[in-house]
C-alpha positions in Angstrom: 0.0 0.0 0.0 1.1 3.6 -0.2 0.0 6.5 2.1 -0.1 9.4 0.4 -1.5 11.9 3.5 1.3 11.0 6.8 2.1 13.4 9.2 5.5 11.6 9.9 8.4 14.3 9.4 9.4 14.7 13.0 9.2 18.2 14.4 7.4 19.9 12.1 3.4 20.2 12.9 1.3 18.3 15.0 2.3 15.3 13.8 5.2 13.2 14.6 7.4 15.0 17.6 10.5 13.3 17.0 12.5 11.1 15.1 11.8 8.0 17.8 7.8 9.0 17.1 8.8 9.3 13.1 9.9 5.6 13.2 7.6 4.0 14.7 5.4 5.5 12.8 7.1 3.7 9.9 7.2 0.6 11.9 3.2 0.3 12.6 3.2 1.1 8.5 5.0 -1.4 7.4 3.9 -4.1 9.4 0.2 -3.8 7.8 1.8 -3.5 4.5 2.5 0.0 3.8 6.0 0.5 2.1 5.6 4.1 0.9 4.7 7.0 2.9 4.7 10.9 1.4 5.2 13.3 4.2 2.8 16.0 4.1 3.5 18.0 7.0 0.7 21.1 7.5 1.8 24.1 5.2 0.7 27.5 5.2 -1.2 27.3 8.5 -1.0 30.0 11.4 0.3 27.7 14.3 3.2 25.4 12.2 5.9 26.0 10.9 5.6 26.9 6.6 6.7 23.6 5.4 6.7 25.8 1.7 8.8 23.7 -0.7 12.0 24.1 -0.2 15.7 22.4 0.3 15.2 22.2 3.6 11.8 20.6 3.7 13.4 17.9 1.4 16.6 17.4 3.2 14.1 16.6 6.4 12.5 13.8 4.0 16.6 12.6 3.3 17.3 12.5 6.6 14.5 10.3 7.9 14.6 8.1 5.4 18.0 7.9 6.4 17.0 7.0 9.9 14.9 4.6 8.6 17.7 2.8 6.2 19.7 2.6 9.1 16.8 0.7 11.5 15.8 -1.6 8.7 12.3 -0.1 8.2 11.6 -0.7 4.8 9.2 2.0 4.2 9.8 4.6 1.5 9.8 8.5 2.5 8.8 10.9 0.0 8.2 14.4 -0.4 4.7 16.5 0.3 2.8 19.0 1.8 -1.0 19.6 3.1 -1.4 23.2 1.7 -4.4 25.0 4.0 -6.4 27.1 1.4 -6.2 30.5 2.6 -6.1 34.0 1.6 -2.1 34.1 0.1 -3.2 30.8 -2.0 -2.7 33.4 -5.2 0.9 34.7 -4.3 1.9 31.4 -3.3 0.7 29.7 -6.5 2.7 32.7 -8.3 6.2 32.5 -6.6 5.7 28.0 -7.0 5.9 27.9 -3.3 4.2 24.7 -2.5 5.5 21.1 -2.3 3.3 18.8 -4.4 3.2 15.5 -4.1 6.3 13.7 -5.1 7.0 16.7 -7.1 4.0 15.9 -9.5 1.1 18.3 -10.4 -0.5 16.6 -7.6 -1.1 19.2 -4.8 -3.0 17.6 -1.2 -5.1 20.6 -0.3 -7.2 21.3 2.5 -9.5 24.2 4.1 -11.0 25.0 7.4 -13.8 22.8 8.3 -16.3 25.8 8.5 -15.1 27.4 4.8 -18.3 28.1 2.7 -18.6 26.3 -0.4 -18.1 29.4 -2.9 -14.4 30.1 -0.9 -13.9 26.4 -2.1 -14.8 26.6 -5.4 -12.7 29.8 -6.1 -9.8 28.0 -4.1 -9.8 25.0 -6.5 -9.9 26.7 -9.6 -7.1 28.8 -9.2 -5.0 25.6 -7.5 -5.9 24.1 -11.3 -5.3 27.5 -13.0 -2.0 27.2 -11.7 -1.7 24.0 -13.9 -1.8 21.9 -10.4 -4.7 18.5 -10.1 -6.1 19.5 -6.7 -6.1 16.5 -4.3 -8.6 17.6 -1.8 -7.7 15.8 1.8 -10.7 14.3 3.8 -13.8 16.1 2.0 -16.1 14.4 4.1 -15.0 16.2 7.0 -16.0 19.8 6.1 -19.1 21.0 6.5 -20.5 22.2 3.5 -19.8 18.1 1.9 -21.5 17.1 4.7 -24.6 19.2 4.1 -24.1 18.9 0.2 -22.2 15.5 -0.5 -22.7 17.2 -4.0 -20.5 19.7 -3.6 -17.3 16.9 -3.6 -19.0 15.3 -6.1 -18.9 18.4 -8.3 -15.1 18.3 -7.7 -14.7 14.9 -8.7 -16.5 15.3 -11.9 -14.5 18.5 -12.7 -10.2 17.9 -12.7 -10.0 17.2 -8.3 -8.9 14.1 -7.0 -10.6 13.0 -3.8 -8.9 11.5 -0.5 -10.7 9.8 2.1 -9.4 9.8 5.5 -9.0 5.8 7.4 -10.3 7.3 10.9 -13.3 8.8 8.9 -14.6 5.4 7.4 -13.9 4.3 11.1 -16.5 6.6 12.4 -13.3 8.2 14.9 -13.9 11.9 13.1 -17.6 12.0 14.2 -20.9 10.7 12.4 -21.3 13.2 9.4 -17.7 12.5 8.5 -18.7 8.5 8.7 -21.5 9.2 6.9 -20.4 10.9 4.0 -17.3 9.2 3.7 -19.4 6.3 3.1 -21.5 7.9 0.7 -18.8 9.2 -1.3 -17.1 5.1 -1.1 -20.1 3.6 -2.6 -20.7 6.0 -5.3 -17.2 5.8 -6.9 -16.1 9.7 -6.2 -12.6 8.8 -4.1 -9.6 7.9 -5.8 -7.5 7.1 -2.8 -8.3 6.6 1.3 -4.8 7.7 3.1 -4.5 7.8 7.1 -4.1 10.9 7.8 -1.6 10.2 10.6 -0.3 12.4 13.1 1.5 9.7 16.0 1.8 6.0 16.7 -1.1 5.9 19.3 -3.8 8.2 18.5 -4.5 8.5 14.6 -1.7 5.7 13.6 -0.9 4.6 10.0 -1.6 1.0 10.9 -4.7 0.7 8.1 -5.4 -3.3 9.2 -8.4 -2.4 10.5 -10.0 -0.3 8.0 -8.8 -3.3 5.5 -11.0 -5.9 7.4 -13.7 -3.7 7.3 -13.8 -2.8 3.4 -13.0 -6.1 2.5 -16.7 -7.0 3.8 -18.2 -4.5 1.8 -16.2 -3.7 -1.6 -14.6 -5.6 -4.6 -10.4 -6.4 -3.7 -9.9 -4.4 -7.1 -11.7 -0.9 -5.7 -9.8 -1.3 -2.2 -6.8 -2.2 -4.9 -7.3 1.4 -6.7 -7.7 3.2 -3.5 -4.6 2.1 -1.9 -2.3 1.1 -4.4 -2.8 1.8 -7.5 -4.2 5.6 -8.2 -1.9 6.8 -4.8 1.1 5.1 -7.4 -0.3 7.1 -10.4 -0.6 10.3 -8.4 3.3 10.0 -7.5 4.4 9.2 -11.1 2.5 12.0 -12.4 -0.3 9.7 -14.2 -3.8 10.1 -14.4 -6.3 8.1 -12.1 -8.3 5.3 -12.5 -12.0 5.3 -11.8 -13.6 2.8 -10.6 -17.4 2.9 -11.0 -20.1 1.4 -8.8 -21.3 -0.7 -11.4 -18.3 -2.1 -12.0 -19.0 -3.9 -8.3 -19.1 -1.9 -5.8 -22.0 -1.9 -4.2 
């Protein structure tokens, strides 16, 4: 599998505090059969540091991957960035400011939870202007999807990618993110579920459990497309695969 949404750089956000947090991290990952992980530390928000592309955001990615290499993890660490949506999103699209994923067009975007669906919209299409595909992290967590499951629809159908979140399928992030996360899984409209992790205790990247669960419900080739195989195409640069509903989900 491959995790494209990990909050594993140490030091950086709220996610991993330290290198000994970092690799453990990697451990839990790799032991449910995760063996690449892009680091997408929070950029652009108010209470982290930047995390803007630059050479020191990719040296951090060298030298935990080194860490790694030397405790025999085999998991791979590459480059990213969870850019919050906010009022500087056109100067920063202008100076090429933000880390994509695995240096692809693919940029992992995000807003506040509360952001009204026009904000979005505006957001997205200059993300795409810029000549990025906008991979918008856990839609089914903000409320306008969950009032509108339409609205990430509408993004789907029109040049976004869409990541589900592990502890939303879970029910962990609340009931409307359960319930239209599930919505959005039956109906075909994600391309890839990620964990979203930010430590090795709370919100881990040990996806066993959400694997158990999916297996029950969906064909091994959609769970195949949503953890493998579209996450792969995003990092090389290549367009997703769809899978529709009646192709066998249910």
């Amino acid at each position: 599998m491959i995790d494209l949404h990990c909050h594993i750089l140490p030091g950086v956000d709220d996610g991993a505090a330290g290198l000994e947090v970092s690799c453990r991290m990697a451990e839990l990952a790799a032991g449910c059969g995760i063996d690449t992980i892009v680091a997408t530390p929070h950029c652009n928000t108010r209470n982290a540091q930047g995390n803007y592309r630059s050479p020191e955001l990719l040296a951090r990615c060298r030298r935990l991957q080194q860490a790694l290499d030397e405790a025999h993890i085999g998991v791979r660490i590459l480059p990213g960035a969870e850019v919050l949506m906010r009022g500087d999103l056109p100067a920063l699209l202008e100076q090429k400011r933000l880390q994509s994923l695995n240096n692809s067009r693919y940029l992992l975007v995000e807003f506040y939870f509360d952001e009204p669906p026009e904000y979005m919209l505006r957001c997205l299409h200059l993300v795409k202007k810029a000549g990025y595909v906008p991979v918008v992290a856990h839609p089914e967590r903000y409320g306008a999807v969950q009032d509108d499951p339409e609205l990430a629809v509408y993004w789907a159908q029109n040049g976004c990618v869409l990541q589900a979140n592990k502890g939303s399928l879970l029910g962990r992030l609340g009931q409307g993110s359960l319930r239209t996360s599930q919505t959005l899984l039956r109906r075909g409209f994600y391309a890839a579920i990620a964990s979203d992790a930010h430590g090795c205790e709370v919100r881990t990247p040990d996806m066993r459990q959400l694997c158990t669960a999916l297996e029950r419900q969906y064909p091994v080739e959609y769970l195949q497309l949503l953890l493998y195989e579209n996450p792969m195409r995003i990092l090389h640069d290549r367009p997703i695969v769809p899978f529709s509903p009646e192709d066998g989900a249910p």
